[in-house]
MILO-130315 format. One record per residue: residue in one letter; x, y, z of N, C-alpha, C in turn. Coordinates in steps of 0.05 Angstrom, whole numbers, plus 32768, in hexadecimal, padded with zeros to 4 digits. Example, Ala and Ser with C-alpha at 12.3 -4.5 7.8 and 13.67 -1.06 7.14 Angstrom:
<rs>
a81087F8E809C80F67FA6809C81087FBE809C;s81017FD3808E81117FEB808F81028001809D;
</rs>
This chain:
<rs>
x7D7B90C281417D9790BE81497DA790B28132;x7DA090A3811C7DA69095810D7DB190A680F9;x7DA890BE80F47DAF90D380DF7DC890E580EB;x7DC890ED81017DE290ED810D7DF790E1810E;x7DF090C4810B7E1190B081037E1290AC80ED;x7DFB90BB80D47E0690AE80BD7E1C90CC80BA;x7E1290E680C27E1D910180C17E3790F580C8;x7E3D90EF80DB7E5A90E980E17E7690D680CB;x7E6790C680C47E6690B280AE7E7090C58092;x7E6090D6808A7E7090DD806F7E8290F3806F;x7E9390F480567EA2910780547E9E9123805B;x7EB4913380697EAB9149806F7EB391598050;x7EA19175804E7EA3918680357E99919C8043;x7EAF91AE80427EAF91C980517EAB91E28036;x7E9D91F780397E95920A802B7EA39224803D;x7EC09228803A7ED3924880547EC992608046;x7EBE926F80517EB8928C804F7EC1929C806B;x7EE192A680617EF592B3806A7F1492AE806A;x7F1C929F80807F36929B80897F4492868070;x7F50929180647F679284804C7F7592668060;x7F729277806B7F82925F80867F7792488089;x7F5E924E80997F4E9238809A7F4A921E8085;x7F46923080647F48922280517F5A920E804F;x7F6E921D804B7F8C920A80477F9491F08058;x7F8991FD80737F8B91E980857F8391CA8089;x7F5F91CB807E7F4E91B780707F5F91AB8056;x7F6591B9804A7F7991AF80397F8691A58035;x7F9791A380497FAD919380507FA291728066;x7F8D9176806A7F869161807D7F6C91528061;x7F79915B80497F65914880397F4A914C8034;x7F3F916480437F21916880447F1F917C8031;x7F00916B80267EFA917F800C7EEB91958013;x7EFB91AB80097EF191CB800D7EF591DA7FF8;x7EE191EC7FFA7EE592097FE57EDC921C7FF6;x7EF4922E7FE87EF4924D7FFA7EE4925A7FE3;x7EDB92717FF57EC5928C7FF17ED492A47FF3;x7EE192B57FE47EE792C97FEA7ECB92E37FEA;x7ED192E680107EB592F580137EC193028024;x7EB5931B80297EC69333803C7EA593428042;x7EA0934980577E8B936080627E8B9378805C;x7E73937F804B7E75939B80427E7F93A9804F;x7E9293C7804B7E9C93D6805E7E8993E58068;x7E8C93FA807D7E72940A80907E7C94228076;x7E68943480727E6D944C80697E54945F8063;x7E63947380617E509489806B7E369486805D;x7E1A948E80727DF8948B80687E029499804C;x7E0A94B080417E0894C2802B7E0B94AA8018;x7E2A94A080197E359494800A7E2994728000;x7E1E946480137E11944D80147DEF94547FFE;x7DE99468800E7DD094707FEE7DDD94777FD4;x7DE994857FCC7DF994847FB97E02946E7FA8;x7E04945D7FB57E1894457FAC7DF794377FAD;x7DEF942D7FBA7DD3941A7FBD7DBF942A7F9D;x7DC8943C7F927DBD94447F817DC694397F68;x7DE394387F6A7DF1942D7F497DEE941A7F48;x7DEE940A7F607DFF93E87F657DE893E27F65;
</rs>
């Protein structure tokens, strides 16, 4: 239980992977964060995904 109140105890440091928003938001409330610009591969066609899985 003890490691639980120390968790509470220190600074929060947030790592956003997505919402620009979210970021900014922490930001403004003083909390240290860094954004991730990360986005989910798009779906695309089986042909095209071997293709590409070949160069990349």
């Amino acid at each position: 239980m003890a490691k639980g109140r120390n968790l509470l105890n220190t600074e929060l440091q947030v790592i956003n992977i997505g919402l620009d928003l979210f970021y900014h938001s922490l930001l403004t409330q003083n909390v240290t964060a860094v954004q991730v610009d990360w986005k989910p591969r798009p779906k695309l066609d089986p042909k095209l995904e071997l293709i590409l899985s070949k160069i990349l």
